[in-house]
N, C-alpha and C positions, 0 to 999 in steps of 0.2 A: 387048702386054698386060702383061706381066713389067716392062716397063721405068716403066709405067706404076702396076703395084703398089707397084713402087721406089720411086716420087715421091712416091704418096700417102702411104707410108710411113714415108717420109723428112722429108717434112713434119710428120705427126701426130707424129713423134718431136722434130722442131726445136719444134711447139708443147708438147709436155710438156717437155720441158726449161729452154724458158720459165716454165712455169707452176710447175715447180719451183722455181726461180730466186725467182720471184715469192713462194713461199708460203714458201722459206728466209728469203727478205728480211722479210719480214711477219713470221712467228714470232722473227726476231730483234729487229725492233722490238719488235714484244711484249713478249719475253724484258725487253728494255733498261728499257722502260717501266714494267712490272710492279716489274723490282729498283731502280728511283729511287723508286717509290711504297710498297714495302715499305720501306727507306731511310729515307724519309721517314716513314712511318707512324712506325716504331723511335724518329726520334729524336723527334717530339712523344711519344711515350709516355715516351721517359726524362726528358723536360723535364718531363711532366707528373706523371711518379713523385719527383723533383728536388724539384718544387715542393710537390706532399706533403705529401712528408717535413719539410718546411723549414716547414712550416704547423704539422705534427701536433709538430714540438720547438718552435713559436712557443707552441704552446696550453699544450703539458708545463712550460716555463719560466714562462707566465703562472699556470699552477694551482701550480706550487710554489709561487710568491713569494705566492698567496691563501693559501693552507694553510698556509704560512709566517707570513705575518703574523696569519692566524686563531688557530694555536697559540700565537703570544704573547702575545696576549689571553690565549687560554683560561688561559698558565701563568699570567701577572699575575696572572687574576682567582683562580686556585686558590690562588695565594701569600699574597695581600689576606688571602681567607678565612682561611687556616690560621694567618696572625701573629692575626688577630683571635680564632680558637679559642682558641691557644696563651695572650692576653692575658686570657679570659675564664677558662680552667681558671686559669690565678695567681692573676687575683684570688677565684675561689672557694677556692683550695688556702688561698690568705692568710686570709679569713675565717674557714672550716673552721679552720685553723692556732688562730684568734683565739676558735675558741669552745671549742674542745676545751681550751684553755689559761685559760680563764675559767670551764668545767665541773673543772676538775681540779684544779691547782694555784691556780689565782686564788680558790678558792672556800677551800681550806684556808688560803693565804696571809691572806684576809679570816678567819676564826674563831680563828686564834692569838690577833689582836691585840685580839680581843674577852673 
């Protein structure tokens, strides 16, 4: 009977040692599998972060050269206006100039001679 507990025991010990075997083997494929798919997750994320980035300085370069060339406008058009100011105060200063000079002296100049 002993000899026979032996066997069975010996047995149920060579089948766990299997099934050990078996579930080291599997948790290591797992193991394997999981770190290529994290792996690979990683590197689509940094291609995808890569690509981004390489978007969002596509967008930043296109809005500067807008802003860019909108500002030239806008200084042209401030510049236009301000010679046009500039042309309109002379000619009032020169008028002005033109009356005060014919209220003043042009007017004494004309009664001498009279």
């Amino acid at each position: 009977m002993a000899a026979e507990r032996k066997a069975i025991l010996e047995g149920m010990d060579h089948e766990r040692l299997l099934a050990l075997e078996y579930l080291t083997d599997e948790r290591l494929a797992v193991l394997a599998a999981l770190r290529e798919e994290r792996t690979a997750a990683l590197t689509a994320l940094r291609e995808e972060r890569i690509a981004a980035l390489a978007e969002a300085d596509a967008i930043r370069l296109r809005a500067g050269a807008d802003v860019s060339a909108a500002m030239k406008d806008v200084v042209d058009y401030a510049l236009i206006r301000l010679a046009v100011l500039l042309l309109v105060a002379m000619l009032a200063a020169a008028v002005l100039a033109a009356i005060v000079y014919r209220l003043t002296l042009g007017r004494r100049a004309g009664s001498a001679a009279l």
